[in-house]
N, C-alpha and C positions, 0 to 999 in steps of 0.2 A: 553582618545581619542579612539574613535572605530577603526578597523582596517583600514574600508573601509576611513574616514579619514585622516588617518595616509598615507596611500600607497597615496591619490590624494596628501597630504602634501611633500610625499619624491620625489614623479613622477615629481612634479612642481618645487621642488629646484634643482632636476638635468636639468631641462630643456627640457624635454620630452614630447611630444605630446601624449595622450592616443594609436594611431598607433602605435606609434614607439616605447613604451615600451611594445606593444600588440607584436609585430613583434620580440619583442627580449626573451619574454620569452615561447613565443609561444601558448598564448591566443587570441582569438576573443576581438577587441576593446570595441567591447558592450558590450561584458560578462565583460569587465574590467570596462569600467562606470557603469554597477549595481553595481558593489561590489565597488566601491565608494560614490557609493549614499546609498547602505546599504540595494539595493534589491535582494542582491544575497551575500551570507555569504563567500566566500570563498574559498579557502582550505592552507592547510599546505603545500603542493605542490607550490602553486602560493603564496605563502607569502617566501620559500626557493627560488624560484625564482627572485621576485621580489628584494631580498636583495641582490644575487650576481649581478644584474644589479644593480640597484642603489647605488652602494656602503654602505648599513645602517647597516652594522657589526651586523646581526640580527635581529633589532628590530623589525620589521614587523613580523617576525618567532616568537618571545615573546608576542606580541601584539595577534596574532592569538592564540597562545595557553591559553593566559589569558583569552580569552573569555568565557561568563559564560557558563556551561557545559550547553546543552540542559535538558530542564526537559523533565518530559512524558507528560505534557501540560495538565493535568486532568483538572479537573473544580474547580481548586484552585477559582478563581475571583466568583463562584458561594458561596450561605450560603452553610454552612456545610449540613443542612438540607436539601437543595433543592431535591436530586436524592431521598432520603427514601421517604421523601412528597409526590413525583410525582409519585414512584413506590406504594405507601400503596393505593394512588388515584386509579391508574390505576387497579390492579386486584381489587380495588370495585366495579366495572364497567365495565363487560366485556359483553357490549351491543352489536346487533346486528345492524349494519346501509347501508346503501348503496353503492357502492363502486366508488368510487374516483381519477382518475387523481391526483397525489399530490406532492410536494416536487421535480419536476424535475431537480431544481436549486441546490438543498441541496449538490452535490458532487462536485458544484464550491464553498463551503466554505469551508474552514479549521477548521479539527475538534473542537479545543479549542474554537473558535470562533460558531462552530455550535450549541454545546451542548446546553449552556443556550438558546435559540431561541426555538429547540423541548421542552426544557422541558415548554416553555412560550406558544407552541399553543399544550401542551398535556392536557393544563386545558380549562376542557368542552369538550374535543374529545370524540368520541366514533366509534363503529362499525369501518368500515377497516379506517376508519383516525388513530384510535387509535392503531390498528396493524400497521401501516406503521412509526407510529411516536415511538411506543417501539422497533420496529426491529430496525428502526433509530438510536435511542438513543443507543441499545443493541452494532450495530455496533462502533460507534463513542467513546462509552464506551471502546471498545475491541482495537481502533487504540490510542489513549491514553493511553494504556495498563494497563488500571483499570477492571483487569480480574474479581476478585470477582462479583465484581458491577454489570460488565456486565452480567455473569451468572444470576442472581438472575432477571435480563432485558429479557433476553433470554427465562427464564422459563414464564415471564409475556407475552411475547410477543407470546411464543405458545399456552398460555390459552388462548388469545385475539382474535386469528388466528382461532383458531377450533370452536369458536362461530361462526363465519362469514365465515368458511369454505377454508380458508389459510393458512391453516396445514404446507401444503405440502410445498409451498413458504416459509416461514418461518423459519422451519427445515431445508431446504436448507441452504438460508442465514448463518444460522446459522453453518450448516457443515461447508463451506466455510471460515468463521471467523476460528474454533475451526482449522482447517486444517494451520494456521498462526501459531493459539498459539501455535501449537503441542498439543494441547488435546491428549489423547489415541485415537489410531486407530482404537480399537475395537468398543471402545465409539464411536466414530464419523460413521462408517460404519454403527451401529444401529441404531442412526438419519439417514442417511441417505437412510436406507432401510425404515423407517418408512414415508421419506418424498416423496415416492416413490410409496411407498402403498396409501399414501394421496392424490397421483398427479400422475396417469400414462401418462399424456397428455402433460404436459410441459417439458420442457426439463433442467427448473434449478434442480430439482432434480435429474434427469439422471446424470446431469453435475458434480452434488458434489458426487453422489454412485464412476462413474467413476473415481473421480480426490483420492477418499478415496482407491478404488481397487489398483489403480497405485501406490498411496504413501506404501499400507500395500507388494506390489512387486510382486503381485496377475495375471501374465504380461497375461496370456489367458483372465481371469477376466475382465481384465478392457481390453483390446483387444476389447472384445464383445461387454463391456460397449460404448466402442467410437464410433463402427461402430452404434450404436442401437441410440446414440447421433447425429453425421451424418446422419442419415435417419432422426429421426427430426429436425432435422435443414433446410433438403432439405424442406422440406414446411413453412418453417418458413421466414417471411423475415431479411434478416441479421440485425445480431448486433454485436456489439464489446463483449459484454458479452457472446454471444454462441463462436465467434470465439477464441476469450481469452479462454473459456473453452477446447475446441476440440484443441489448442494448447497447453494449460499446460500439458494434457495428453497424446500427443504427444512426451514432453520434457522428462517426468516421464518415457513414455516406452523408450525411448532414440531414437522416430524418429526425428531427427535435421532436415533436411530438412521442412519437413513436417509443425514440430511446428512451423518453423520460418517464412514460406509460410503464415500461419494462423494469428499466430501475429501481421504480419506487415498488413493484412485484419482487421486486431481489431483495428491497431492502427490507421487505415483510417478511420475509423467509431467511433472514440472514441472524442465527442466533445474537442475543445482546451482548453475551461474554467474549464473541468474536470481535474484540476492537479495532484492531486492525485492519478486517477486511470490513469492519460497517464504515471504516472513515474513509477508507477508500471506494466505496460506494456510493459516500456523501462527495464524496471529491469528484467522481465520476458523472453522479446526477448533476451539479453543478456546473460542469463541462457542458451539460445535454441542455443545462434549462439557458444557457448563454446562448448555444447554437439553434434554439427554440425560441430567440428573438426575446430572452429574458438575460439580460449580461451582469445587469445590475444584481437580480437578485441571486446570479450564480454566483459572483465573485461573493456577496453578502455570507451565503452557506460558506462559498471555501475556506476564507477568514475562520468563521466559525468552528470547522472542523479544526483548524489548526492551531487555534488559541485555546479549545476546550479538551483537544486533545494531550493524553499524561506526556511526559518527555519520552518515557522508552516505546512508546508506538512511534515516535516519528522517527521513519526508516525512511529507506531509499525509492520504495514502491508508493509511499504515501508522498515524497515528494516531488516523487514523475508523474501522478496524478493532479498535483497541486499545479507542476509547470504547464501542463497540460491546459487548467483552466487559464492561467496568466496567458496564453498564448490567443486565449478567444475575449479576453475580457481588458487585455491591455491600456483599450481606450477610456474603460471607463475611469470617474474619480474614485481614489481610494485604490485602485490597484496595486500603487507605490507599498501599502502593506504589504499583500499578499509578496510583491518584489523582495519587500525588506525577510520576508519569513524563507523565501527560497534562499536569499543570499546569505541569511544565517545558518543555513542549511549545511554551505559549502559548497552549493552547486554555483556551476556558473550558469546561471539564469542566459536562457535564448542559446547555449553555446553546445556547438556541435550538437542541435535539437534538429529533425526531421517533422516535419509538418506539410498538414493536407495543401 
């Protein structure tokens, strides 16, 4: 029996309306009927909970921790061969074609669920289709945390790019990711001075030099970098990705105010169907409202995003966000969750982490 199950089984033999057990352990009703219907997983919190209300001497607290560890959700369901095929295709062909509106929808799917679909419209792609759908994959490779893979995606996706003259984009992207994984700093700065060289006009390049400055501690550096970001952004019309950016490096110099201002501008402008990238923004604001002399109520959001979020969003980028707040809010009580949700993860929590 699943968890969600089990607690609607215990809820009902005590006699309790979803309210009144919402009311007594101090959840939202409807976050209680998802995690009965099985569209919301959870947590060890509200399973300790639910038991000393229901009288279940545990079981719910057993039930939950039984459940199957999360994988990294790679593309088990795909052939083994699939990625080499698609990747030995793709650098045969690195044509030059027209460029394209494409994929707008791609950040409302869940990456395990995404992967096989790119690699299904990367046969016969070419010119910028084919750059958007290898950065694609490159990405979605790297939130699945199949690093190798993805690099080898990453080097095809810059060949692809510099035919068609998206060097710069690209390398970006790609800073961006490796600034998850923890790539070396010096490595990533290099891409990103090259994508910068590639692209003096746009500003996702700017965005990743600056966010590389700030993590290497570079604090005049990337100072410059933001303000030189901010100027384009002023003629730019807003998006959640410039404002997301112009706030994480905010965080990184430790202006709290400022980044949290920004953030919650991202997260206005951040489509609802983008799950992914809104819990990663609530992961990000959380980080800003700790370093803005609010710890408690940051760790409170992270929690949140993590126990409300479905199982196939939690990826690799949403838990180096999460480690992220763990590293600023450690001291407070209750961080031990947040501990318990990275260690479920897989990650080893604090290990081989780089910090301001």
């Amino acid at each position: 029996m699943t968890f969600g199950s089990l607690l609607r089984q215990c809820r009902q033999t005590a006699g309790l309306s979803l309210r009144q057990l919402a009311a007594q352990v101090g959840y939202d009703h409807s976050y209680l009927s998802q995690v009965e219907r099985g569209q919301r997983p959870g947590s060890a919190d509200l399973a300790r909970l639910c038991d000393e209300q229901l009288g279940t001497a545990g079981r719910l607290t057993a039930t939950f921790a039984q459940r199957p560890a999360r994988t990294r959700q790679q593309a088990d369901a795909l052939e083994a061969g699939s990625l080499e095929a698609a990747w030995r295709g793709l650098v045969g062909t690195l044509d030059a074609g027209a460029p394209a509106e494409l994929f707008s929808d791609c950040r409302a799917v869940p990456p395990a669920a995404l992967l096989p679909t790119l690699l299904a419209q990367l046969r016969g792609a070419d010119g910028t289709e084919a750059v958007e759908l290898s950065a694609l994959i490159a990405e979605t490779l790297t939130r699945l945390d199949d690093r190798s893979t993805a690099r080898r995606w990453w080097w095809a996706a810059r060949s692809a790019a510099d035919s068609v003259g998206y060097g710069g984009t690209v390398r970006a992207r790609e800073t961006l990711c490796g600034l998850s994984e923890r790539r070396a700093l010096p490595e990533l700065l290099e891409l990103a001075d090259e994508a910068v060289g590639l692209d003096r006009q746009s500003y996702l390049p700017r965005a990743a030099r600056a966010l590389v400055l700030a993590e290497l501690g570079r604090r005049q550096d990337a100072h410059g970098a933001l303000q030189e970001l901010i100027g384009i952004g002023d003629e730019l019309a807003p998006t959640y990705q410039l404002h997301w950016a112009e706030g994480r490096v905010c965080t990184l110099l430790g202006y709290g105010v400022a980044g949290c201002v920004l953030l919650e501008r991202a997260r206005e402008l951040c489509p609802e169907l983008w799950v992914g990238d809104r819990a990663r923004l609530d992961l990000c604001l959380a980080e800003c409202l700790a370093v803005a002399g609010e710890p408690a109520a940051g760790l409170a959001m992270a929690l949140r995003v993590l126990v409300e979020l479905p199982d196939e969003w939690h990826d690799s980028l949403v838990y180096d966000a999460a480690e992220r707040v763990l590293h600023v809010v450690q001291a407070q009580p209750g961080s031990a969750e947040l501990t318990w949700w990275l260690a479920r993860s897989g990650r080893s929590v604090g290990g081989g982490s780089r910090w301001r």
